[in-house]
C-alpha positions in Angstrom: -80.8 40.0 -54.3 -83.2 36.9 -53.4 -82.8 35.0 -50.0 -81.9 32.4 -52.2 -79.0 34.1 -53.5 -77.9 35.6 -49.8 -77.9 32.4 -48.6 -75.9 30.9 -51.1 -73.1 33.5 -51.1 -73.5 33.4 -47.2 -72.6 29.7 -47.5 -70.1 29.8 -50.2 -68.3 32.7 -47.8 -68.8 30.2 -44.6 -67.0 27.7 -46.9 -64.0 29.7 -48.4 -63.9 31.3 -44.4 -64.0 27.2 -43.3 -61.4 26.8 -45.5 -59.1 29.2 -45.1 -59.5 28.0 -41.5 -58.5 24.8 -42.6 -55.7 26.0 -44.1 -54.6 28.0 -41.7 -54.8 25.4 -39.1 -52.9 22.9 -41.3 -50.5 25.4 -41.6 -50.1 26.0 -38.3 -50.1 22.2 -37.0 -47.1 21.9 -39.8 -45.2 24.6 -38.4 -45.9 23.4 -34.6 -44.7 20.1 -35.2 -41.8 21.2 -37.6 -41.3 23.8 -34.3 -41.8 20.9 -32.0 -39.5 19.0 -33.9 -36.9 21.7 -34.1 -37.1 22.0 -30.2 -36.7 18.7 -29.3 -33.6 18.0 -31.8 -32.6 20.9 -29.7 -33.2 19.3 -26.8 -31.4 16.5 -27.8 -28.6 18.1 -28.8 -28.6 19.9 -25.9 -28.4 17.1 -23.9 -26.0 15.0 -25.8 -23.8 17.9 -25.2 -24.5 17.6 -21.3 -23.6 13.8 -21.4 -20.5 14.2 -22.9 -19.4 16.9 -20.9 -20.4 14.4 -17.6 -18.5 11.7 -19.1 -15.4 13.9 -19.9 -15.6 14.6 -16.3 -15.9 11.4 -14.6 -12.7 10.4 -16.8 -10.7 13.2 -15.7 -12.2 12.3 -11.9 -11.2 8.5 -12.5 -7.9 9.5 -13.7 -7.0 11.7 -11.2 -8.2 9.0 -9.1 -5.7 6.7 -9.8 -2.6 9.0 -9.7 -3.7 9.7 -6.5 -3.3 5.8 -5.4 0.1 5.6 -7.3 1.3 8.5 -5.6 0.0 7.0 -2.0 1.8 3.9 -2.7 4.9 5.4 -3.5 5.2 7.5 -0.4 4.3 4.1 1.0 6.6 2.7 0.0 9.5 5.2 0.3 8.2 5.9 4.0 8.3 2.3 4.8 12.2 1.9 3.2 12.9 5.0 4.9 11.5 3.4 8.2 13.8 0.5 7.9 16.8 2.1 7.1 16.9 4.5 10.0 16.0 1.0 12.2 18.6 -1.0 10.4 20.9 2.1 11.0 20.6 1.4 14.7 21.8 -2.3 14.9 24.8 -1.5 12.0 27.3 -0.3 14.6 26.2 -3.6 16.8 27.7 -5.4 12.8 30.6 -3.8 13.3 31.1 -4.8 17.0 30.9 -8.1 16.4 33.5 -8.5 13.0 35.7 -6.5 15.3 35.6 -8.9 17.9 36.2 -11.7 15.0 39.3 -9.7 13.9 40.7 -9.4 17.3 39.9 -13.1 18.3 42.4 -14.2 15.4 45.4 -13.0 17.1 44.4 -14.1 20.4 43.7 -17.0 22.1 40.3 -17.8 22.9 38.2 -20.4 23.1 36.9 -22.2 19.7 33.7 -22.8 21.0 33.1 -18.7 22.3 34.4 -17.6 18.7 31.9 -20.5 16.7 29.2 -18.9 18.9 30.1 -14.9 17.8 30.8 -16.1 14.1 27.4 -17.8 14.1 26.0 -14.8 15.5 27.7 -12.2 12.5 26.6 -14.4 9.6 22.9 -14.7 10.8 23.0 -10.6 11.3 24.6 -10.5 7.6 21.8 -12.7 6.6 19.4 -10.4 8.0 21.3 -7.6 6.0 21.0 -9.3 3.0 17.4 -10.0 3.8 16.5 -6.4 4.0 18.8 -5.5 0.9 21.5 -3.6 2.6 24.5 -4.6 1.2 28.1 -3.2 2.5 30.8 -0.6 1.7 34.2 -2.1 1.8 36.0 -1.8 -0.9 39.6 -1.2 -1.4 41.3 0.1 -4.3 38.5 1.7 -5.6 38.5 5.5 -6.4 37.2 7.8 -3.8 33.6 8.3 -4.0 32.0 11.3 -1.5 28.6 9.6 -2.0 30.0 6.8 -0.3 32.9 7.2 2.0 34.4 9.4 4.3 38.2 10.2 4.1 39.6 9.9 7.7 43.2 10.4 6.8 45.0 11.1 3.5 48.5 9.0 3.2 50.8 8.0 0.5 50.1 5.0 -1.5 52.5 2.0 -0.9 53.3 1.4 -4.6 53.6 4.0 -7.8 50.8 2.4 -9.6 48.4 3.6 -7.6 46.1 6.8 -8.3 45.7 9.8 -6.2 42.3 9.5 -4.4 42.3 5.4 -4.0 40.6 3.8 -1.0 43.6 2.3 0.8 42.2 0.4 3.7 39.0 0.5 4.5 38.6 1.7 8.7 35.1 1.5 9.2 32.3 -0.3 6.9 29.8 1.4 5.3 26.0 0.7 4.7 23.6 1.1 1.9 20.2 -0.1 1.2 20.0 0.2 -2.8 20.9 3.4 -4.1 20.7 5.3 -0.5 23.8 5.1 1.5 22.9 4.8 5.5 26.4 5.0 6.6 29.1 5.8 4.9 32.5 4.1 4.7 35.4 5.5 6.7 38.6 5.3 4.9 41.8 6.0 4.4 42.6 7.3 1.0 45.6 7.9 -1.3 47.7 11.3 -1.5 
């Protein structure tokens, strides 16, 4: 073989090796950036994944959040009712002191002006009563009710048409602020 000819297949051979390189390369950048690709969808998903998990969390956080505040509130609240029964429940026997004394004045002589003063006095403590929703236990003729009264005596009725376990007369009045009783009535009830 000439130097001619060596040189010529030593170039064609640089070329093909140049070109397989080529190829190779392009190859390789191709799979790369379909790798690179590949990895950062990955990535993406990956993190999309992360968010949602963060923002499932903060609404749980949040809603847990606010039954927390309801549930302060409503001890609040029932704290603060419970507070002003047990106050109110102080000052109801001072109630009953005074429509005593009102009762007792009516078959007695005394003077208009000291009985105005003691009636005025009653209906501004009912007002305050009323104010503070407590709202009394007096009823007669009404069926017995543990949740509400307690029987003091047991007697028969005074007519036939009346049922066993009827309030009679009422002794004592009794107290409740909505559904909770403070003080129950003190009756006397039917045999």
């Amino acid at each position: 073989m000439s130097k001619k000819e060596q040189e010529e297949i030593l170039e064609n051979s640089e070329e093909e090796v140049l070109e397989k390189n080529s190829d190779i390369s392009d190859e390789s950048a191709d799979s790369e950036a379909s790798e690179g690709k590949d990895e950062k969808e990955l990535r993406i998903e990956e993190l999309e994944a992360e968010l949602a998990v963060a923002k499932d969390s903060m609404l749980r956080k949040a809603a847990e959040l606010e039954n927390v505040r309801k549930r302060v509130q409503k001890e609040r609240y029932q704290l603060r009712e419970q507070v002003k029964a047990e106050a109110m429940q102080d000052f109801l026997p001072l109630n009953d002191d005074l429509l005593r004394t009102l009762d007792a004045s009516k078959d007695s002589s005394v003077d208009e002006n000291f009985l105005a003063g003691v009636e005025m006095v009653s209906q501004k403590f009912a007002e305050i009563l009323a104010k503070h929703g407590i709202e009394k236990i007096d009823d007669t003729g009404v069926p017995f009710d543990v949740n509400l009264h307690d029987a003091l005596l047991r007697q028969p009725a005074t007519d036939e048409k009346t049922p066993s376990d009827t309030v009679l007369q009422v002794l004592e009045r009794g107290y409740r602020m909505g559904e909770k009783v403070i003080k129950h009535a003190k009756v006397i009830v039917s045999q």
